[in-house]
Biopython code that builds the backbone (N, CA, C, O; Angstrom):
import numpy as np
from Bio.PDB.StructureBuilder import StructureBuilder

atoms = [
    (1, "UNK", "N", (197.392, 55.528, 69.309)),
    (1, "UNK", "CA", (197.590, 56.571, 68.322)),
    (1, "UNK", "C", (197.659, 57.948, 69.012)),
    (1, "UNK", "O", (198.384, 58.822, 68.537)),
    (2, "UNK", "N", (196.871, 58.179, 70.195)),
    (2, "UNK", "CA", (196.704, 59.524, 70.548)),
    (2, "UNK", "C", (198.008, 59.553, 71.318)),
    (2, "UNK", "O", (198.563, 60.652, 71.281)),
    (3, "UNK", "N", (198.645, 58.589, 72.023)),
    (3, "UNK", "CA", (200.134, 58.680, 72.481)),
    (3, "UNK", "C", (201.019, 58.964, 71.313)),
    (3, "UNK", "O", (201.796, 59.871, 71.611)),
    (4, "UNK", "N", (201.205, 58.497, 70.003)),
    (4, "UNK", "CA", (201.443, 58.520, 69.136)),
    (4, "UNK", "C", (201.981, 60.778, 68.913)),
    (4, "UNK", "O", (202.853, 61.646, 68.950)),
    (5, "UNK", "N", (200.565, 60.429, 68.703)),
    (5, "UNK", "CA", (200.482, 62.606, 68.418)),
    (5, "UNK", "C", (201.019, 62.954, 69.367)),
    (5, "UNK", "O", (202.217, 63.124, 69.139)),
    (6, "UNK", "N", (200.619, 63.252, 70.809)),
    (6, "UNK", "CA", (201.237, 63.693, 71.879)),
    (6, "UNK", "C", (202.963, 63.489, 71.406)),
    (6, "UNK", "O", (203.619, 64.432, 70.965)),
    (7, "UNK", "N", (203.373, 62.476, 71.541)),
    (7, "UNK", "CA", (205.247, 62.347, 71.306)),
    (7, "UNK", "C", (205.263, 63.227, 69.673)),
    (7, "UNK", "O", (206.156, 64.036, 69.421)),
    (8, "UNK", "N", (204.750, 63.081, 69.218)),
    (8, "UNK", "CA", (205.345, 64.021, 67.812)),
    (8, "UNK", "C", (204.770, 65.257, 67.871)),
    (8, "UNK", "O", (205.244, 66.133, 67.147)),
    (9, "UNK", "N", (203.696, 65.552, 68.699)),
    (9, "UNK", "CA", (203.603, 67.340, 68.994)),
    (9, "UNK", "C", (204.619, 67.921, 70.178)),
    (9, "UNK", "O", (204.973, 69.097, 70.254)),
    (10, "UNK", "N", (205.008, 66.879, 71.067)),
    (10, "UNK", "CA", (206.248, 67.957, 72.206)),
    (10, "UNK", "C", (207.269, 67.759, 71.147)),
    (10, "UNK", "O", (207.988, 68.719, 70.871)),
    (11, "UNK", "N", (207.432, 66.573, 70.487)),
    (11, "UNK", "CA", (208.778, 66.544, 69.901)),
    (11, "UNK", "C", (209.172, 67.813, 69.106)),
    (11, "UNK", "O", (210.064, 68.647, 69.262)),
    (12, "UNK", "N", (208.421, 67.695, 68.416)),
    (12, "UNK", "CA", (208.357, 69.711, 66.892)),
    (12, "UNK", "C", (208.259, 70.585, 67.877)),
    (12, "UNK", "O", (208.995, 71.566, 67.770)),
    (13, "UNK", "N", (207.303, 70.504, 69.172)),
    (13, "UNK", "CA", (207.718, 71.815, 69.751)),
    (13, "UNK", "C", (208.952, 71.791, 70.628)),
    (13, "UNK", "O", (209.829, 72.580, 70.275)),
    (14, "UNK", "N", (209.247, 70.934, 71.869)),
    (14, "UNK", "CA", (210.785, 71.516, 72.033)),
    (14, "UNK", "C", (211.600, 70.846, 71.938)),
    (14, "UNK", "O", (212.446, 70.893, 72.831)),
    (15, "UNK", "N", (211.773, 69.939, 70.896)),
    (15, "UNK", "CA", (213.105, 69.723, 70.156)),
    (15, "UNK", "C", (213.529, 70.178, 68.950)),
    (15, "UNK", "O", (214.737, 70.358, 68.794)),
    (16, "UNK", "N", (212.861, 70.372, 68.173)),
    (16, "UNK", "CA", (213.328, 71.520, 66.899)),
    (16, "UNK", "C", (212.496, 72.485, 66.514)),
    (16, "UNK", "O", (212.691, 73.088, 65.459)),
    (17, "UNK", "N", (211.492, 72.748, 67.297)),
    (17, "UNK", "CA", (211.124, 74.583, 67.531)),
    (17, "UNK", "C", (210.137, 74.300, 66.609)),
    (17, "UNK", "O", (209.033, 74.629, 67.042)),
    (18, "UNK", "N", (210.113, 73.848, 65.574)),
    (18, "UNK", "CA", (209.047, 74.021, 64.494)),
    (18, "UNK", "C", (208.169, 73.041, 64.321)),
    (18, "UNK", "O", (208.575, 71.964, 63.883)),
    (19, "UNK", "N", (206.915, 73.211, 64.606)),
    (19, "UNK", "CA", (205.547, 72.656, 64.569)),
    (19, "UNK", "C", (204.431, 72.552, 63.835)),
    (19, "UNK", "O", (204.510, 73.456, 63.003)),
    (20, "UNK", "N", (203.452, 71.965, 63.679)),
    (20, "UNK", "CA", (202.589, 71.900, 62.524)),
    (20, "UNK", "C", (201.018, 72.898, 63.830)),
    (20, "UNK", "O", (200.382, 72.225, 64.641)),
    (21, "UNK", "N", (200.877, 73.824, 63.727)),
    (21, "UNK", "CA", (199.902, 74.440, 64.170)),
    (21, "UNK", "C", (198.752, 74.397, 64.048)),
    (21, "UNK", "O", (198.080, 75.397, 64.302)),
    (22, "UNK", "N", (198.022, 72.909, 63.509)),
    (22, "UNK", "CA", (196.949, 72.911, 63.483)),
    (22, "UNK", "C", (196.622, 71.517, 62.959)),
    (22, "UNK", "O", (196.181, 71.191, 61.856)),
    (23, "UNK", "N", (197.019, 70.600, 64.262)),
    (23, "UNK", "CA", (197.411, 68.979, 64.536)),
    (23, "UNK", "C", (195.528, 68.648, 64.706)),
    (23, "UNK", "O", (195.077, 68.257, 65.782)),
    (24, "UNK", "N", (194.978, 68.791, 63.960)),
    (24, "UNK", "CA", (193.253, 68.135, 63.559)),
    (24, "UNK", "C", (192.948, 66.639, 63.018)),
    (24, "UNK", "O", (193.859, 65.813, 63.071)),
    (25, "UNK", "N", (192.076, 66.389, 62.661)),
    (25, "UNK", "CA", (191.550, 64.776, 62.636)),
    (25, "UNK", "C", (191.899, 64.887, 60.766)),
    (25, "UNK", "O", (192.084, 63.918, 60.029)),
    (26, "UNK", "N", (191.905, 66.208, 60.399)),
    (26, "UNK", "CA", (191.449, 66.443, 58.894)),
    (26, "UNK", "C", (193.039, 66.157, 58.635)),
    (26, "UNK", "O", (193.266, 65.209, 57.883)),
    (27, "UNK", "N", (194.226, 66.894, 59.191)),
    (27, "UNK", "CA", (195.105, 67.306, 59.096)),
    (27, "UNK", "C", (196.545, 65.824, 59.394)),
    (27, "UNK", "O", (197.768, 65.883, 59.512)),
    (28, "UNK", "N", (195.554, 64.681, 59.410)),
    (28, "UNK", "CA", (196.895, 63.404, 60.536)),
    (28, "UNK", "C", (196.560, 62.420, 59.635)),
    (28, "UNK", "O", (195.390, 62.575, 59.287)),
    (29, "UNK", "N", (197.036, 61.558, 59.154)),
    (29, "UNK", "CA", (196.343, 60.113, 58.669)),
    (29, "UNK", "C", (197.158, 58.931, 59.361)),
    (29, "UNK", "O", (198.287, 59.398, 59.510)),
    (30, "UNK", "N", (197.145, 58.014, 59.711)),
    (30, "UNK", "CA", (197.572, 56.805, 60.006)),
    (30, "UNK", "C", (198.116, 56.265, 59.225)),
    (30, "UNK", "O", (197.382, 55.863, 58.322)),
    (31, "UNK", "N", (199.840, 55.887, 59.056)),
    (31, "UNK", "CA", (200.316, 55.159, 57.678)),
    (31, "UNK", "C", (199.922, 53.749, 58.175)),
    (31, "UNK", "O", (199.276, 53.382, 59.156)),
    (32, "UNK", "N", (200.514, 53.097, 57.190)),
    (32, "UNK", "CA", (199.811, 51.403, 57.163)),
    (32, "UNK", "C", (201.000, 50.598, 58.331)),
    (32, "UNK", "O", (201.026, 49.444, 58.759)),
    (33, "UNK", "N", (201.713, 51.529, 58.530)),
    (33, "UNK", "CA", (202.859, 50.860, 59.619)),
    (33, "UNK", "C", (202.648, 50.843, 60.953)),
    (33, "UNK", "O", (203.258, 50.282, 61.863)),
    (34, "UNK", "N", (201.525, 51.664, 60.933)),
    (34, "UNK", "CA", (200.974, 52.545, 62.273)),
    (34, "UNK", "C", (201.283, 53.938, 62.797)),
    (34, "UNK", "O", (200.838, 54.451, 63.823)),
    (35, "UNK", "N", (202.232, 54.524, 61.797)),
    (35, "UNK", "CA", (202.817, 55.515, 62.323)),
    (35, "UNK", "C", (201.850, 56.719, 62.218)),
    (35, "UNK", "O", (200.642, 56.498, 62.305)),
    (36, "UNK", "N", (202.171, 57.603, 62.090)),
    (36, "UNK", "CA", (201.255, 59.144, 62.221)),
    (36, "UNK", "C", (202.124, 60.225, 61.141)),
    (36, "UNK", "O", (203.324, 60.492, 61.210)),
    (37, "UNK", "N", (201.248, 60.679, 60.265)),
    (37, "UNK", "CA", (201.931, 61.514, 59.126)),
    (37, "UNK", "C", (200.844, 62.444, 58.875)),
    (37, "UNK", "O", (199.709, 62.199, 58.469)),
    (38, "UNK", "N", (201.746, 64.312, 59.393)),
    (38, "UNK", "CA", (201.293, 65.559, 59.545)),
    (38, "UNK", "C", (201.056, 65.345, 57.595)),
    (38, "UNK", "O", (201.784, 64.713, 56.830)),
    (39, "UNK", "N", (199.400, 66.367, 57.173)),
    (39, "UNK", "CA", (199.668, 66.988, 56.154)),
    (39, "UNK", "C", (199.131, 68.031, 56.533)),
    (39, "UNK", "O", (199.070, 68.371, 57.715)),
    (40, "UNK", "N", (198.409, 69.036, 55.026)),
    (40, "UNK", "CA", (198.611, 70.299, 55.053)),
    (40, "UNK", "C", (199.311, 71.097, 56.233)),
    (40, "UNK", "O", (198.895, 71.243, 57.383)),
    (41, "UNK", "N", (200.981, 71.782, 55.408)),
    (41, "UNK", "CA", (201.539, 72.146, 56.336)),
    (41, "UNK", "C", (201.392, 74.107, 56.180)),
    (41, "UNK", "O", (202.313, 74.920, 56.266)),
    (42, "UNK", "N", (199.647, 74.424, 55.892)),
    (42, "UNK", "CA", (199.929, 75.756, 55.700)),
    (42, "UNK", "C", (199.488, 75.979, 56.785)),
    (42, "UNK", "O", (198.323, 76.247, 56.495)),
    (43, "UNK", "N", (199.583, 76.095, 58.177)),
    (43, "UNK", "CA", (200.042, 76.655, 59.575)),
    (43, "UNK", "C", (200.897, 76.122, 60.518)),
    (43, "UNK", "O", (200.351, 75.491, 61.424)),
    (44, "UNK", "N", (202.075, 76.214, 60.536)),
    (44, "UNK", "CA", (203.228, 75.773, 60.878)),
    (44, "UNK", "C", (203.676, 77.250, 61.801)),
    (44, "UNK", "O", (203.120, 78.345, 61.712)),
    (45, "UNK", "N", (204.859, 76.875, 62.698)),
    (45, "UNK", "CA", (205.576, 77.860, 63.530)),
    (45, "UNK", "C", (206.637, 77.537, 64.091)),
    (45, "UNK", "O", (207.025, 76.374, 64.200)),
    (46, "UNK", "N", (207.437, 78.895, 64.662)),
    (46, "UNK", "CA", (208.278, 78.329, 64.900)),
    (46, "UNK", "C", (208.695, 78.551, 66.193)),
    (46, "UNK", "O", (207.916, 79.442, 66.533)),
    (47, "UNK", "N", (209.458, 78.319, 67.210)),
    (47, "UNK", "CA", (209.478, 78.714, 68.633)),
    (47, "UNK", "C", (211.324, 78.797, 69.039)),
    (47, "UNK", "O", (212.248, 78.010, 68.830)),
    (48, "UNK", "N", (211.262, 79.840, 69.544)),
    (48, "UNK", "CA", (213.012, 80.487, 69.697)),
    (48, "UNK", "C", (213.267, 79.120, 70.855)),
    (48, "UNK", "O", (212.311, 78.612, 71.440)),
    (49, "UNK", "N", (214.960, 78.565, 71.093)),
    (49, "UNK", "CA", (214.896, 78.081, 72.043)),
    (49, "UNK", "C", (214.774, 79.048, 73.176)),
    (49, "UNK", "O", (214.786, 78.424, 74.236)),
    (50, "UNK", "N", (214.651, 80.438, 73.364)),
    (50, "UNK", "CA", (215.012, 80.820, 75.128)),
    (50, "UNK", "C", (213.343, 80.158, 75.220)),
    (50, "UNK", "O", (212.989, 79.688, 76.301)),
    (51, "UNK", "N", (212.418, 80.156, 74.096)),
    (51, "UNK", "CA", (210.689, 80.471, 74.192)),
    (51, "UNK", "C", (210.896, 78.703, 74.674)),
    (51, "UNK", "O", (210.438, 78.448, 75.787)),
    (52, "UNK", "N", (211.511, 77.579, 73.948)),
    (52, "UNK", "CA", (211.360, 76.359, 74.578)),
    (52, "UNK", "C", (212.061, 76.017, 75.783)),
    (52, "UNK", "O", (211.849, 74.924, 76.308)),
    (53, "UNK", "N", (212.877, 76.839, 76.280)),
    (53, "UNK", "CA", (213.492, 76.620, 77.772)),
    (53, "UNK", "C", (212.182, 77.302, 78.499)),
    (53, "UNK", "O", (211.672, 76.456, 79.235)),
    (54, "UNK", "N", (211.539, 78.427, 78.534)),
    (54, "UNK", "CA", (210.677, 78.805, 78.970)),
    (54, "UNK", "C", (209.368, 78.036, 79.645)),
    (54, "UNK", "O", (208.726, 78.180, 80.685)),
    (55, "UNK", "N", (209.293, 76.822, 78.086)),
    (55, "UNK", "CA", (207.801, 76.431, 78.055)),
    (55, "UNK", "C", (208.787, 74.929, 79.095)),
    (55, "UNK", "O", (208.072, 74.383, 79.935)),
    (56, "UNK", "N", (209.338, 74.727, 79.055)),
    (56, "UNK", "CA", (210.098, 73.461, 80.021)),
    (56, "UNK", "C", (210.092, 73.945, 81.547)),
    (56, "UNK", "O", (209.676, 73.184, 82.420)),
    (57, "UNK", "N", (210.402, 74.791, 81.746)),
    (57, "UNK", "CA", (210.341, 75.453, 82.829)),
    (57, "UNK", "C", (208.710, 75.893, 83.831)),
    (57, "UNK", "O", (208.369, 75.784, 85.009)),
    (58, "UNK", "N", (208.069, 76.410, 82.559)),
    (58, "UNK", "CA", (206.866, 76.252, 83.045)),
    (58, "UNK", "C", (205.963, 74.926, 83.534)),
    (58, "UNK", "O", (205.082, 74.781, 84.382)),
    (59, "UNK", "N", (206.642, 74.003, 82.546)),
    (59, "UNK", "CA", (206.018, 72.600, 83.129)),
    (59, "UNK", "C", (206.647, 71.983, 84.297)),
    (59, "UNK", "O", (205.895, 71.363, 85.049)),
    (60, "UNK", "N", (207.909, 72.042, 84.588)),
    (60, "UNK", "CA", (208.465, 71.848, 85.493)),
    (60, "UNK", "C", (207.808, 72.233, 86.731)),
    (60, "UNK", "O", (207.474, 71.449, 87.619)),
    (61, "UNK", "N", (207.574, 74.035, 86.730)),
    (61, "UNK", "CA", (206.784, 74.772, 87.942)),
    (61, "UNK", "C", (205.314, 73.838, 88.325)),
    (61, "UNK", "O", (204.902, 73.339, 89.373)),
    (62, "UNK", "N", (204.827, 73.885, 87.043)),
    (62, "UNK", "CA", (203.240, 73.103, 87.642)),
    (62, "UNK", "C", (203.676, 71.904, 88.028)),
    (62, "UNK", "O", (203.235, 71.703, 89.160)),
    (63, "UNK", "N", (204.362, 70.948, 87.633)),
    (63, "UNK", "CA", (204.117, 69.776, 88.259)),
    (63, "UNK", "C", (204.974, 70.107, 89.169)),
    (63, "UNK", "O", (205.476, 68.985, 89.233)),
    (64, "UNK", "N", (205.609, 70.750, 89.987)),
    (64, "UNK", "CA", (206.020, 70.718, 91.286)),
    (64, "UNK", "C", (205.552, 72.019, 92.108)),
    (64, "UNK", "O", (206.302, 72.582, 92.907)),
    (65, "UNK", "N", (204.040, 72.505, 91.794)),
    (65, "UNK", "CA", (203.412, 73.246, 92.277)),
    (65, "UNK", "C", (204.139, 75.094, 92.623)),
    (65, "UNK", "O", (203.741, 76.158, 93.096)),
    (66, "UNK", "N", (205.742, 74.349, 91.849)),
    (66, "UNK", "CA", (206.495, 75.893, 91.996)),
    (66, "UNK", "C", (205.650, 77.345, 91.647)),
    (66, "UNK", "O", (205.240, 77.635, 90.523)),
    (67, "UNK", "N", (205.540, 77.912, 92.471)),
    (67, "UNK", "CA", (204.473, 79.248, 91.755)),
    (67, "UNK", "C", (205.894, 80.246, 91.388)),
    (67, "UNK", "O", (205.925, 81.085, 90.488)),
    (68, "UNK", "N", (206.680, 80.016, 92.038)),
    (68, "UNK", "CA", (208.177, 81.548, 91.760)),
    (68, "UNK", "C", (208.417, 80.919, 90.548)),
    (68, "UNK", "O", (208.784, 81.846, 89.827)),
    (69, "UNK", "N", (208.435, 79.653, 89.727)),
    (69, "UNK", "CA", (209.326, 78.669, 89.180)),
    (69, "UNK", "C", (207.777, 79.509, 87.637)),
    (69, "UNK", "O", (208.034, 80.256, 86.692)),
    (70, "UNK", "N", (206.751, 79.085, 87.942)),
    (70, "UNK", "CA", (205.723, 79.445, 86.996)),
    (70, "UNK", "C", (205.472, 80.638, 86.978)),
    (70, "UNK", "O", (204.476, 80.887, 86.298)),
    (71, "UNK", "N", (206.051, 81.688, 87.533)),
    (71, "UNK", "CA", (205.357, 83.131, 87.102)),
    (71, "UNK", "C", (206.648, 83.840, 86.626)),
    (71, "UNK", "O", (206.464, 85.044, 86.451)),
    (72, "UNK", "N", (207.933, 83.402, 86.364)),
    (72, "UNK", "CA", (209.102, 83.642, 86.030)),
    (72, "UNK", "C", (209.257, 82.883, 84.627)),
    (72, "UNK", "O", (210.130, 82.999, 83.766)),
    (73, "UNK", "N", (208.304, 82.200, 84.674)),
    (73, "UNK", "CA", (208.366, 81.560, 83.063)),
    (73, "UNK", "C", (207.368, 82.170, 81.880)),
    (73, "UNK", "O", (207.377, 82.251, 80.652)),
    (74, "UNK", "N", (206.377, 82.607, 83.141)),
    (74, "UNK", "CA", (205.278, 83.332, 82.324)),
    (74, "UNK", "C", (205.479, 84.506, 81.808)),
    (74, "UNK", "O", (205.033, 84.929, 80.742)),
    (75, "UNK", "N", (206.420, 85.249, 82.860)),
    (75, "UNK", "CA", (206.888, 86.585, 82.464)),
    (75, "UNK", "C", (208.140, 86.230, 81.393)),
    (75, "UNK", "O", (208.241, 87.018, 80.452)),
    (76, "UNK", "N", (208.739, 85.536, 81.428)),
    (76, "UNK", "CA", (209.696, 85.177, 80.601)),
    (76, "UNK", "C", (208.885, 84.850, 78.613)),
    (76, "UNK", "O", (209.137, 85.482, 77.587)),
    (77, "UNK", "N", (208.088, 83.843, 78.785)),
    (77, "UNK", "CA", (207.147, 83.912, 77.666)),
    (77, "UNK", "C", (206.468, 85.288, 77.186)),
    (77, "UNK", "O", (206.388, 85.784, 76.062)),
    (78, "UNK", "N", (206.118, 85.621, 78.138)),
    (78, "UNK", "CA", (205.264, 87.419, 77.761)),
    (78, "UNK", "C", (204.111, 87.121, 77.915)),
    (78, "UNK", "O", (203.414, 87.734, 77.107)),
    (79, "UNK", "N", (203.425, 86.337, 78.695)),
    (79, "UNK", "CA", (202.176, 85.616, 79.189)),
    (79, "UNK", "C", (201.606, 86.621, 80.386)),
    (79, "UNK", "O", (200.385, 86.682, 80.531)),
    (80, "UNK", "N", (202.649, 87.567, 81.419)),
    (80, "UNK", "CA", (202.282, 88.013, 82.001)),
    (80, "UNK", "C", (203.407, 89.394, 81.817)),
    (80, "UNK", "O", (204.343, 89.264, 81.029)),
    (81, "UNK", "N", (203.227, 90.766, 82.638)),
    (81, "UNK", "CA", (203.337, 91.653, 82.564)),
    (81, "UNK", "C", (204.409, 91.812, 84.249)),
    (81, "UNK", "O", (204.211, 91.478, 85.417)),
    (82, "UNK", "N", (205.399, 92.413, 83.596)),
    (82, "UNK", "CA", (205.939, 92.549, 85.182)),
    (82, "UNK", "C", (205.576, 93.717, 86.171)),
    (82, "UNK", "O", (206.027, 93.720, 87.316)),
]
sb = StructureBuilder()
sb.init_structure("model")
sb.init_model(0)
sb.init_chain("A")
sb.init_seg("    ")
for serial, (resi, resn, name, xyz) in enumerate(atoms, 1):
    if name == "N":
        sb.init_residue(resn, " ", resi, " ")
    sb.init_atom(name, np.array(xyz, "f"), 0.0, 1.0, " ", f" {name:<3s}", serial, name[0])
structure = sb.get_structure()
């Protein structure tokens, strides 16, 4: 199940930008199929694609220890200050 959430929280965030912001134990139920079904959707968001090329990029940098690759994404997000 927790693989489950993980694939449907990157999925809302960078494949169609919009996410449920507050993915809790209160907030998920288990259908009888096994699947995973978001409710209360009153904190939701939404993320520009340059903001999901950004956040791809940043993961990219850490797992290949890129630091030029991660502080160009950070500044790109607005995480850091140039």
């Amino acid at each position: 199940m927790v693989r489950t959430g993980i694939k449907c929280c990157v999925n809302q965030l960078l494949d169609s930008g919009y996410f449920h912001a507050d993915p809790h134990r209160g907030n998920l139920l288990r259908t009888p199929e096994g699947g995973l079904a978001f409710i209360d959707f009153g904190n939701m968001a939404d993320v520009t694609a340059e903001e999901r090329y950004g956040l791809i990029g940043l993961v990219f940098g850490l797992q290949n220890k890129d630091l030029d690759l991660i502080s160009d994404n950070l500044l790109k997000l607005g995480f850091l200050e140039d």
